[in-house]
N, C-alpha and C positions, 0 to 999 in steps of 0.2 A: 555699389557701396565699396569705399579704399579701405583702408585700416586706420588711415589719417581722417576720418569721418568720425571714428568713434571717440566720443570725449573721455578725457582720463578716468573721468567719478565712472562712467558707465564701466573699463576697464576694470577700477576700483570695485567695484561689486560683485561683477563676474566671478572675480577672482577672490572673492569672499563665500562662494558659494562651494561648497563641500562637493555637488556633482559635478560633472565633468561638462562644460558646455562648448559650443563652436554653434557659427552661422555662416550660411553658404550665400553668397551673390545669386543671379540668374545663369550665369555663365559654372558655378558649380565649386567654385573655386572658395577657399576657405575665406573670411574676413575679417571673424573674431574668434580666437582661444584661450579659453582659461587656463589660471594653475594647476586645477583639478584632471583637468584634460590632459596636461601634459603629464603630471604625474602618472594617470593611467595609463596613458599610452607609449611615455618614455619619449615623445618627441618635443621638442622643444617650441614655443609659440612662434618664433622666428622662422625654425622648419616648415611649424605647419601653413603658417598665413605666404597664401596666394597660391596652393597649389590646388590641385582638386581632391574632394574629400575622402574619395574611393584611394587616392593613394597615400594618405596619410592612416587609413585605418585598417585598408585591406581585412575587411567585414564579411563572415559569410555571406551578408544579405546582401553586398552591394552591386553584385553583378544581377540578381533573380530577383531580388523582394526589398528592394529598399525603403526604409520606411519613412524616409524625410523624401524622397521621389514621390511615394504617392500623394503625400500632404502638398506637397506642393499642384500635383495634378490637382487633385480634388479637393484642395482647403479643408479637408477636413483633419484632426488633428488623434495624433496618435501615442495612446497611453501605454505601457509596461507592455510594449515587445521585446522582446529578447532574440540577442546576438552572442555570436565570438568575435572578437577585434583581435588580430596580431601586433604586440605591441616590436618595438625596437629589438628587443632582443629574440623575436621569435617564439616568444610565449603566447599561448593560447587564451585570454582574458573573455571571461563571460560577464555580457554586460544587459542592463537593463534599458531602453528605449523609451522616451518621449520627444513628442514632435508638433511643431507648430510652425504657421504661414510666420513670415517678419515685415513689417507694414511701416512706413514709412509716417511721420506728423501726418501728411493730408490722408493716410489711408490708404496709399498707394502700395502695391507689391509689388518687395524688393528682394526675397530669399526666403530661405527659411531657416529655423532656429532646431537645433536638438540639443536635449539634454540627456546625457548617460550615466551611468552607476555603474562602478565595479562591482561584481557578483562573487568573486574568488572567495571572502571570507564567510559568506551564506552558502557557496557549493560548499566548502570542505566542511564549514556545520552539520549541514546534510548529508555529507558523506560519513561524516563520526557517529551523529545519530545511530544511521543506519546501520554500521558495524556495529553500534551497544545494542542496538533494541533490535535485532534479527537475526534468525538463523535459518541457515539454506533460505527458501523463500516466504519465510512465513516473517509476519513482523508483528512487535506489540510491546510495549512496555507496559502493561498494569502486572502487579505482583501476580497473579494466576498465572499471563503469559511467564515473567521471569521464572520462575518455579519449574513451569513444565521446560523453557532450554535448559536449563541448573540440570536437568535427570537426564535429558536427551543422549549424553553422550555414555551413559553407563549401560543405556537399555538399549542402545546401538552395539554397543560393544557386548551384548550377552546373545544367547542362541532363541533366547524362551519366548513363547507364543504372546502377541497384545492383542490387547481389546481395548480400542478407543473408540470412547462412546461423547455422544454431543449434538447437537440441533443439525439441523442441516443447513448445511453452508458455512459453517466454521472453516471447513479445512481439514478435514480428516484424513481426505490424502494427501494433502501437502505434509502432513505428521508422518504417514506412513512411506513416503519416500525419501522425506530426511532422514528416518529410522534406518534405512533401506543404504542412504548413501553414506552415511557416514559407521556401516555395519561392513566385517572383514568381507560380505559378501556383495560390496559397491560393484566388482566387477561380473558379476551376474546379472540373469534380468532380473527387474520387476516387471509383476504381470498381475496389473487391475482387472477384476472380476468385478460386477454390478448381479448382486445373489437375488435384486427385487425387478431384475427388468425381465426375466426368462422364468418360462414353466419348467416346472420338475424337471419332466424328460428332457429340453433342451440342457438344463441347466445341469445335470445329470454327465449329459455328454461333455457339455463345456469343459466340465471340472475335470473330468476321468477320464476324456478319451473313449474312442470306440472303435470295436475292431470291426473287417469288414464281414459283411453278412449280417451286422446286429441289427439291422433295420433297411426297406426299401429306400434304397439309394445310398446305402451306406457302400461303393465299391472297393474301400481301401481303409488299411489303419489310419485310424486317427489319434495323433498324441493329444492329450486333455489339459487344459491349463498348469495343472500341477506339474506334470512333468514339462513342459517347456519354461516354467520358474526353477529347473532345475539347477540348483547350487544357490541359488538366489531366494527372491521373498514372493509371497502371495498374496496379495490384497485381497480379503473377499470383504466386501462394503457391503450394504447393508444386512447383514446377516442374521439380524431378528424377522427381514420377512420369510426366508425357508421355511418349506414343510417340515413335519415331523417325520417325515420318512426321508427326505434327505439330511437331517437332522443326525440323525441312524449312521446314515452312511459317511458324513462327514465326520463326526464320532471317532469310527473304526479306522479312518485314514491319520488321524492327529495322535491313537491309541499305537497302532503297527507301524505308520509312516509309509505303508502301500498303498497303493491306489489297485484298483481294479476296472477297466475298459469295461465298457457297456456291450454285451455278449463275446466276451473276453474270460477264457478259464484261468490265466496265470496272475497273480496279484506283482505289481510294479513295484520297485522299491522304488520310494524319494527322499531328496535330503534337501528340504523346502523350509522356509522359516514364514509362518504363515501371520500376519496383522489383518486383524480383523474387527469391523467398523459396524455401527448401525445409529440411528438416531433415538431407538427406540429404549425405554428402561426394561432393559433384560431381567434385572432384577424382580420385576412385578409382572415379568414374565413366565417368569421359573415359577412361580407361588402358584400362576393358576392353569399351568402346564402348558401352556402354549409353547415351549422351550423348556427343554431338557435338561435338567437339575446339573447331569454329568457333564452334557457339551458345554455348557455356559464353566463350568470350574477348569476346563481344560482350553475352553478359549480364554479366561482372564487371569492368566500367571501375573501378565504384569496391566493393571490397567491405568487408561487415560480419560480424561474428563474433560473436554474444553469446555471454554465457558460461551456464549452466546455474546454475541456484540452489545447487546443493551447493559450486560453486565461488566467487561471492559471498556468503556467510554474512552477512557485518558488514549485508548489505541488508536480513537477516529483521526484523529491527524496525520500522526506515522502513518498510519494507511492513506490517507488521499495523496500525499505524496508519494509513496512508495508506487501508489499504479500509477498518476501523473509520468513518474518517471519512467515507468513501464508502458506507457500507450504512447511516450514522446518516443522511446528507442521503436517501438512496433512499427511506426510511420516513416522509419528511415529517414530521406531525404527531402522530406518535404518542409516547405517552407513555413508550416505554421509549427510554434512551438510555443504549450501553455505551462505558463510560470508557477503557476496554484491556483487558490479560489480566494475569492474577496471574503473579508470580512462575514458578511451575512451570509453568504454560503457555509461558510464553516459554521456558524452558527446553527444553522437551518441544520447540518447533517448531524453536527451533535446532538440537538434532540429529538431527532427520528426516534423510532424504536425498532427497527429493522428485524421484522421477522426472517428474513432470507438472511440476516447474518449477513457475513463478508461477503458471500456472493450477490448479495443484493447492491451492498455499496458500492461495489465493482461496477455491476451493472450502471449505477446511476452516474457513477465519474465518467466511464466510457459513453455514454451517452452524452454528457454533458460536452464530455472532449468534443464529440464528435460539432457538434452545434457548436462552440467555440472557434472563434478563428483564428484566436491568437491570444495572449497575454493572461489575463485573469477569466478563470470560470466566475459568472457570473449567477444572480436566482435565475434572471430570464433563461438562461443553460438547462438548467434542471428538469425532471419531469414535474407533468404537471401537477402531480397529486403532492407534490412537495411544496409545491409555492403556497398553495393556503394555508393558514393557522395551523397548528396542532394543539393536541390539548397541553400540550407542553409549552403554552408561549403566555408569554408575559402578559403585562397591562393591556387593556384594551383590545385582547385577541392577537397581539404584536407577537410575532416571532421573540425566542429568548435571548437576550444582548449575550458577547461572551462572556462582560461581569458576571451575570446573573449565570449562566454555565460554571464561571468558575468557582463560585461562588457555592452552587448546588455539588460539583463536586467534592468541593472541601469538607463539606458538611456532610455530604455520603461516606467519605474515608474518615473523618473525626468519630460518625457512627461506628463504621466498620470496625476501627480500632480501638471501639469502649474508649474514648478520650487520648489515648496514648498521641503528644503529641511529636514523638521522636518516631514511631512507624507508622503515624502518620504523615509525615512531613517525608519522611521514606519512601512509601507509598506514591507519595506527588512528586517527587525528584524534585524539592525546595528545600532549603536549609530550614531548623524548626524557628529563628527568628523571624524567616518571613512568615512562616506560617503563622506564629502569633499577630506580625502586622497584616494579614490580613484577614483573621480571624477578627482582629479591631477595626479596621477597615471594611469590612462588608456587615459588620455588628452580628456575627455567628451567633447562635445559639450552640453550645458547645454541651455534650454528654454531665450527664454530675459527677459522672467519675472519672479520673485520670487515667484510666487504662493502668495502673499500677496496683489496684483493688483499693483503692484509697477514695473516699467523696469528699469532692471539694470543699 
């Protein structure tokens, strides 16, 4: 196929089309390029037509994994893969992939067709996102997440002991090393203790060190986690399962700031800033004595609460891309690289209820990557227990559309906010006129009251 084959009207439409498209003969070489095309790529239709197409776009993919190569091998046709193209002037351009055989009146095969999308003004979306809605590595925009970055930087910057309490699998160390890095004492260690995986005695020694002789096989001093957090911070995570007699002891070290070795007579000084974590309500702990009235006032100077995933919602997004973008850097150089989840996946994850919290969605994206081979996560991706109904789905046992998501949220933050509909529209990052048009658009049932102490 020449260039002189293709009729003007076909030309004419090509170059009506907003994506970027070009088709390659059998021999590889270009035949048709649009306006779009050239726009992206800054070479001109004249440049491109008749050369081959590997030097007109110089494409990661084009030497390893090209994806109009394999359509053409296997006729089979390929939707939203994604590339880098180098345009004219040496810019890096991330582009979106689709591909198809090119067949002639009788059906015959003559080349093949792609069409691509510049990505540039979606990466730097994603990229501004992620600087608004994240800090160190944690991410989330619903106002609980906002609230708890707004404090981060003042309780980083004090000495006083935390207590961040919350389900498991929120993140509780991800809090306590942002606390930890963004604190004068960044350049010390942090040092993670797990208070529910070890017995007393182990755990005993863990913390405290042990000198030698205090036990068979003990043949040397042993420094205890506290002192090798020295100048630095101390995570001890779960610390509502301790005994009451290391309870006692840990006490006495947060009271004095020494530590005492396990058959050791000299007590240690430290200058430790200790964050400490549990899932458990200490509060109703303390009441029926399981935990010590004293240790629990002297671990909670400053306390933290996260909220469980079912109750920030609006975060499920920011989170599937943020690990998306975390499991495509993990994979280095390999050639598959996934763009997001379709429609119905995001769907589907929104109405989970996810008892494992963010470590569970993690889990489920990374699994899902892994099953993907490229482009969009799809349901079939998923595990399995996600593909059937929930009791969260719509008509006829169907999974919940995103209207109907968006929809159920609006009406959760309208709640939330006794009617208010200026933090609520806050709350959603939407101006309060959309929110009106779409409180009339989804026909809301709206609060009686305006959030102002006024009924409508």
């Amino acid at each position: 196929m020449q260039v002189s084959d293709i009729p003007n009207r076909e030309v004419t439409i090509l170059d009506s089309i907003n994506e970027g498209v070009f088709t390659v003969g059998l021999d590889w070489r270009v035949t048709a390029f649009n306006q779009a095309a050239q726009r992206i790529t800054g070479v001109s239709r004249k440049q491109a037509i008749g050369r081959p197409c590997c030097d007109v776009f110089r494409a990661d993919i084009c030497e390893r994994n090209c994806a109009l190569r394999r359509t053409m091998e296997t006729g089979t046709p390929i939707v939203n893969a994604t590339a880098h193209i180098v345009d004219e002037n040496g810019r890096r351009v991330p582009i979106r992939i689709a591909t198809a055989l090119l067949k002639d009146r009788n059906g015959q095969f003559m080349g093949g067709v792609e069409t691509f999308q510049d990505l540039t003004q979606v990466e730097q979306l994603q990229k501004e996102l992620q600087a608004r809605y994240s800090f160190e590595d944690i991410v989330g925009r619903s106002p609980a997440m906002i609230r708890l970055f707004e404090i981060m930087p003042q309780i980083a910057a004090s000495s006083s002991t935390v207590l961040i309490e919350g389900p498991s699998g929120t993140g509780k160390e991800l809090f306590a090393r942002a606390i930890h890095n963004l604190s004068p004492r960044k350049t010390k260690p942090f040092v993670a203790v797990n208070c529910a995986a070890l017995p007393d005695t182990l755990l005993e020694s863990e913390l405290f060190g042990h000198a030698a002789g205090a036990f068979t096989d003990a043949k040397r001093d042993k420094p205890g986690r506290f002192q090798l957090a020295e100048g630095g911070t101390i995570f001890l995570d779960e610390i509502g399962d301790i005994s009451p007699a290391m309870q006692v002891r840990l006490l006495r070290v947060l009271q004095e700031r020494v530590v005492e070795p396990l058959g050791g007579i000299k007590p240690i000084p430290v200058d430790v800033r200790v964050i400490a974590a549990t899932n458990k309500n200490l509060t109703k702990l303390t009441r029926t004595g399981a935990f010590r009235e004293d240790l629990y006032y002297r671990i909670r100077v400053v306390h933290l609460t996260l909220p469980g995933l079912e109750k920030r919602r609006e975060d499920i997004p920011l989170l599937i891309d943020h690990l998306i973008a975390k499991f495509n850097r993990l994979q280095g150089f390999s050639d598959k690289e996934i763009v997001g989840v379709s429609d119905e996946v995001l769907a589907r994850l929104m109405e989970h209820d996810y008892p494992g919290n963010v470590r569970e969605l993690e889990n489920i994206v990374e699994q899902a990557f892994v099953l993907c081979r490229g482009g969009m996560i799809e349901l079939s991706h998923l595990p399995p227990e996600l593909r059937p109904t929930s009791g969260r789905a719509g008509p006829e046992g169907q999974p919940m559309s995103l209207e109907a998501i968006e929809k159920l949220f609006i009406t959760e933050t309208l709640q939330r906010r006794n009617g208010n509909r200026k933090l609520a529209a806050d709350d959603l990052g939407i101006s309060v006129s959309t929110l009106y048009r779409k409180i009339n658009e989804y026909d809301i049932d709206t609060p009686d009251a305006d959030g102002r102490g006024r009924r409508r």
